[in-house]
C-alpha positions in Angstrom: 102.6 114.9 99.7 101.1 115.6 96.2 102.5 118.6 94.1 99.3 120.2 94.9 100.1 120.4 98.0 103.9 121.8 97.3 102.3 124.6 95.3 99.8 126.1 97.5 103.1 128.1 99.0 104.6 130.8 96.4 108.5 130.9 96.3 109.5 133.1 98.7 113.4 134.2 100.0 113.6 130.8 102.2 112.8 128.2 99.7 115.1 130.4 96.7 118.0 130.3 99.3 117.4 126.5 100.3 116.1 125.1 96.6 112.5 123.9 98.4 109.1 123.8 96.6 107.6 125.4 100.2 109.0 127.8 103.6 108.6 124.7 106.4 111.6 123.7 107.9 111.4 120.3 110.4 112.8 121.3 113.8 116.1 119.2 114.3 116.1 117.1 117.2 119.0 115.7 119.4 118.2 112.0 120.1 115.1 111.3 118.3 116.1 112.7 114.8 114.9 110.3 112.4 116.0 109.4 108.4 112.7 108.6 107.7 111.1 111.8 108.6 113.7 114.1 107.5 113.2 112.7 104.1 109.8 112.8 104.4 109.4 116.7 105.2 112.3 117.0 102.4 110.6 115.0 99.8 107.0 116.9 100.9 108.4 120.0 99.4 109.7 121.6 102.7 113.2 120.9 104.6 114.2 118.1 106.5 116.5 118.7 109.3 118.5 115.8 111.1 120.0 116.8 114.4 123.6 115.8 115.3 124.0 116.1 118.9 126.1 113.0 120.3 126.9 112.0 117.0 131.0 111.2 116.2 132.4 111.8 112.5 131.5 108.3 111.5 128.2 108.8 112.4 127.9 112.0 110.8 129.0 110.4 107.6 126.9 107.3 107.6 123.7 109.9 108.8 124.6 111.9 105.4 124.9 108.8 103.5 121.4 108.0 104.4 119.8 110.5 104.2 121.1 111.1 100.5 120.1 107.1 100.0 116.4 108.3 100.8 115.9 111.4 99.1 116.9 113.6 96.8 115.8 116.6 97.8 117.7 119.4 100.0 118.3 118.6 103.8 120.0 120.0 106.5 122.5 118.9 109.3 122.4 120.6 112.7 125.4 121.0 114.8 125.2 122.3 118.8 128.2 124.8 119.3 130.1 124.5 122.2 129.2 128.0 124.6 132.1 127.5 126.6 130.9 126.8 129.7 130.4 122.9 129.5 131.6 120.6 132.2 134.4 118.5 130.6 135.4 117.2 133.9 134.7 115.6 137.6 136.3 114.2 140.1 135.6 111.1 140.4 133.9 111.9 143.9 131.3 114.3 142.5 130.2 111.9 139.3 129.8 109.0 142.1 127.5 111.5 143.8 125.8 112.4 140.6 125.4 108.7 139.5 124.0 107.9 143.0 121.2 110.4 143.2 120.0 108.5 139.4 120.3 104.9 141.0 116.7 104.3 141.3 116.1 105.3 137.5 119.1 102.7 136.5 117.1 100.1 138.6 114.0 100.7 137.6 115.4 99.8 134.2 117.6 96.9 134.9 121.0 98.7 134.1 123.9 98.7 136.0 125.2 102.0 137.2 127.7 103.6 134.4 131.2 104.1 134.7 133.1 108.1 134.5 133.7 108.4 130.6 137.0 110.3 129.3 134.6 112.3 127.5 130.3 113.3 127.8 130.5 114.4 124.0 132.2 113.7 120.3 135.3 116.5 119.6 133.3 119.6 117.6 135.7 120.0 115.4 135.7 116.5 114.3 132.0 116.8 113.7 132.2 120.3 112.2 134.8 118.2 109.4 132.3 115.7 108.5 129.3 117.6 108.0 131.1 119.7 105.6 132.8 117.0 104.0 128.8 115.7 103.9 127.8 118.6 102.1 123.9 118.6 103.0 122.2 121.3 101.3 122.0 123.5 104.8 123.8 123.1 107.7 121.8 124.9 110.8 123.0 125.9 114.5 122.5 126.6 117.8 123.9 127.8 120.9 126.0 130.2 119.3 127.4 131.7 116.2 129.7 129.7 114.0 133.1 131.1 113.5 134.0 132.9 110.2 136.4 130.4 109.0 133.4 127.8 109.2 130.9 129.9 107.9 133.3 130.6 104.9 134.3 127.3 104.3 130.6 126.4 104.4 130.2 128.6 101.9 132.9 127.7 99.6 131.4 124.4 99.3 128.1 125.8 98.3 126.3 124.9 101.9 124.0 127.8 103.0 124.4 128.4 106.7 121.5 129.1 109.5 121.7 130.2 113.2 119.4 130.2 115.6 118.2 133.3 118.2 116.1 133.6 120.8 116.7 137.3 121.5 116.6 140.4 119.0 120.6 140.5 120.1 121.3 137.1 119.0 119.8 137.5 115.9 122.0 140.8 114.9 125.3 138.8 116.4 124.2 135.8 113.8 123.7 138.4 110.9 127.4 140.0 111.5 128.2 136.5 111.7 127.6 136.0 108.0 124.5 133.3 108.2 122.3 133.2 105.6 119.6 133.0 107.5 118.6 132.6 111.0 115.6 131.1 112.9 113.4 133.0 115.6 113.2 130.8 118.1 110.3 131.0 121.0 110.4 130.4 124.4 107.0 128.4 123.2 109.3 126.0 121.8 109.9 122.3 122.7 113.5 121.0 123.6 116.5 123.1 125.0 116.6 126.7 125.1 119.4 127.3 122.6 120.2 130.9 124.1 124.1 132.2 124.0 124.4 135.7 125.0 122.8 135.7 128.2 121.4 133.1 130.2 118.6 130.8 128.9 116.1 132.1 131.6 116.8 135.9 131.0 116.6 135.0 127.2 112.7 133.5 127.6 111.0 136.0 124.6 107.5 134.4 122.7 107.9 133.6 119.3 105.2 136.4 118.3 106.8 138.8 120.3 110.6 138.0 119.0 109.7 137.8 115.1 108.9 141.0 114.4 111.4 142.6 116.0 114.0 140.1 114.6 112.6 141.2 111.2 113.3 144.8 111.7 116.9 144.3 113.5 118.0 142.2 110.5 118.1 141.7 106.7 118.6 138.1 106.1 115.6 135.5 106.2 114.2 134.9 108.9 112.4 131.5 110.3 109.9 131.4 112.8 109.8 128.8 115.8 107.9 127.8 118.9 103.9 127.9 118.8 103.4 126.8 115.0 101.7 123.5 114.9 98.5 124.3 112.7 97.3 126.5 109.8 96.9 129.3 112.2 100.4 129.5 113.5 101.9 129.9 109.9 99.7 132.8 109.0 100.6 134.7 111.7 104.3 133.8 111.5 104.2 135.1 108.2 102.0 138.2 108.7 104.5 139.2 111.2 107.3 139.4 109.1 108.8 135.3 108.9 110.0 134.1 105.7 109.2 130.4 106.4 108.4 128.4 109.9 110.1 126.0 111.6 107.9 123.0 113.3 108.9 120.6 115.8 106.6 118.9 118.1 103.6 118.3 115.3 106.3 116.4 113.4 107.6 114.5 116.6 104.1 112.9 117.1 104.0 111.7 113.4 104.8 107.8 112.5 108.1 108.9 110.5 109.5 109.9 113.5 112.2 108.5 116.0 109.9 108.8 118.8 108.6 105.7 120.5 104.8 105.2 120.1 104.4 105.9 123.8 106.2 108.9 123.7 103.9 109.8 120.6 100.9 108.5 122.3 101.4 111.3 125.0 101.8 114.2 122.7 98.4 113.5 121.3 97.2 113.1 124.6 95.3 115.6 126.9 98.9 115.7 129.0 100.4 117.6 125.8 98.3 120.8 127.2 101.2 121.4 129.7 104.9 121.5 129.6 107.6 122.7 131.8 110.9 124.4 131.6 113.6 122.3 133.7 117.2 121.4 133.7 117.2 118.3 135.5 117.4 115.9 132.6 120.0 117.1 130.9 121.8 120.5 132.8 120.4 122.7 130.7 116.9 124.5 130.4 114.5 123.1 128.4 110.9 122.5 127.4 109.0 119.3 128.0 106.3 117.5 129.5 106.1 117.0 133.2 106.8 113.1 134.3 107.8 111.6 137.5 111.6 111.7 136.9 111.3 115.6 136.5 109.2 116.1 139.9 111.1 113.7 141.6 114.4 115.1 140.3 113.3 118.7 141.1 112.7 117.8 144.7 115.9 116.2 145.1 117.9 118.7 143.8 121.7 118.3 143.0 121.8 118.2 139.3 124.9 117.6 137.6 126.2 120.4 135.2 125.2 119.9 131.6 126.9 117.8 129.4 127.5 115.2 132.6 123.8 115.6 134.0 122.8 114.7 129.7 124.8 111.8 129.5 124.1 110.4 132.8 120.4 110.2 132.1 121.1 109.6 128.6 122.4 106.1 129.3 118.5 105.4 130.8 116.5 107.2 128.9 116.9 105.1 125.7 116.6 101.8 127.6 113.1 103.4 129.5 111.9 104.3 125.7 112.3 100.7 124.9 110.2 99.5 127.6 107.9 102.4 126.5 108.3 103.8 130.2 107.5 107.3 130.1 107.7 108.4 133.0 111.8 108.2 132.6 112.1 109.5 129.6 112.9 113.2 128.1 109.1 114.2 126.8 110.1 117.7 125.0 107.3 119.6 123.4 106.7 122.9 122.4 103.4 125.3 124.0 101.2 124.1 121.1 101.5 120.6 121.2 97.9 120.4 122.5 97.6 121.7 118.9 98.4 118.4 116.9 96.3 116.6 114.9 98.0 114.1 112.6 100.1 111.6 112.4 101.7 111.5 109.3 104.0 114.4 108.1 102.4 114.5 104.8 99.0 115.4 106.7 101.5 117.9 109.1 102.5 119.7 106.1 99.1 119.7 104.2 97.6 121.5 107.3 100.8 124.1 107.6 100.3 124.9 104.1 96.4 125.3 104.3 97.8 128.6 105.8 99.4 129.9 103.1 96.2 130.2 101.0 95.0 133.0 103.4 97.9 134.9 103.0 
């Protein structure tokens, strides 16, 4: 990324607030959040963003570490807050069940089946403690708003703080929350539907529908997401009232990232130009594109509740990536995947920016 590039986009409310040379923010993603392309977007000018789903304190802290090892430039951590209605839980009946119906997906990869854990996810507390002793730049969220001790203490140590809404609703609870900012997010967009107030599925608002009204409702920045892969998208984030964009799925298909080059491979492939919303990987709703373990999970029905159903796949999915197996892996992708072009992040953020000059 030359400074060339890093110019074409004036400063603007987002970049003063996160000390960035442009208004792109990389999409964090739970399991396939990468060092390398976090720094990349952060040391292209924009905001690299490193998700933290599954992570313990130690990890957090080694993440930071590295991240800070490979650039110098502002990054943010982004943490999933608990909604309350996670399945902490089963008898020991009911996760047999749940492990029996994956059987042929533990086979297929040569695993044996997994035992019940004592837990299906690190203490949020715990991580909450060691991404503020981390101090990144930002610190971003979803599912929720962070509490006002957080949000204070966040603030005391000079980290600026940013929700996530996918409803007008959301957006004003974040702002009397005390974020700094908040992102717009989509139905268009790839991964989890990161909803709180009401159910994912009665929460399902497009990005260029949401954005603008988020902008009126509310006076801090706002960040659009879901949709944005090109030139295009950015302009009309913008002209409808964003302050920056957030991109996911155009940076997922780039080298830097943590995806395999299979799982790349597909999102530059004509399969890209469809995606579904489903909650049979992980138990919760989310965006991605249609593979056999979906369809043959939808048919079967009997899902376990989200985190269980997450971690239960979550102990083939990685082992299926390393075989480059596709089909039994977690493909999310946003609406404009179809979209992407490149395959480097410099070239991702080059193309965003081309935007900014017809502003």
């Amino acid at each position: 990324m030359t400074p060339a590039h890093a110019a074409s986009a004036p400063p603007n409310r987002i970049t003063k607030l996160f000390g960035t040379d442009v208004p792109v923010v990389l999409g964090p993603f739970g399991g396939v959040s990468s060092v390398k392309l976090t720094a990349a977007v952060s040391d292209g000018g924009g905001l690299g963003s490193y998700g933290l789903y599954g992570y313990g304190a130690d990890a957090i802290r080694n993440t930071a570490a590295e991240l800070r090892a490979a650039t110098p430039k502002p990054f943010a951590l982004n943490l999933w807050i608990p909604t309350g209605d996670e399945t902490t839980s089963l008898p020991q009946q009911d996760f047999d069940t749940y492990v029996e119906t994956l059987r042929p997906y533990f086979d297929e990869v040569g695993l044996p089946l997994p035992e019940m854990p004592d837990r299906y996810l690190p203490d949020y507390d715990e991580q909450v403690e060691a991404t503020l002793e981390a101090s990144p730049a930002v610190v971003s969220f979803v599912f929720g708003v962070p509490s006002p001790e957080l949000v204070e203490e966040a603030h005391r140590r000079g980290i600026v703080v940013v929700g996530t809404a996918t409803t007008v609703a959301e957006a004003v609870a974040l702002e009397a929350g005390g974020v700094d900012a908040l992102v717009a997010s989509g139905m268009e967009s790839g991964g989890h539907r990161v909803s709180f107030l009401k159910p994912a599925e009665q929460s399902l608002v497009g990005t260029f529908a949401l954005v603008p009204q988020v902008r009126d409702a509310v006076g801090i920045p706002v960040i659009a997401a879901g949709g944005i892969a090109d030139r295009r998208g950015y302009v009309a984030a913008m002209a409808l009232g964003a302050d920056g964009v957030q991109v996911g799925s155009a940076f997922l298909a780039t080298r830097e990232s943590a995806a395999v080059p299979e799982y790349r491979a597909v999102l530059h492939s004509p399969a890209a130009g469809e995606t579904v919303l489903t909650r049979t990987l992980s138990g919760r709703l989310a965006r991605g594109i249609p593979n056999r373990i979906i369809t043959e999970l939808s048919d079967a029905g009997g899902t376990a509740p989200f985190p269980v159903q997450n971690w239960l796949t979550g102990r083939f999915r990685p082992q299926a990536a390393v075989q480059g197996n596709t089909e039994l892996m977690s493909l999310w992708a946003g609406q404009a995947t179809s979209l992407i072009r490149h395959e480097s992040a410099a070239d991702v953020l080059a193309e965003l920016l081309a935007g900014s000059r017809v502003l």
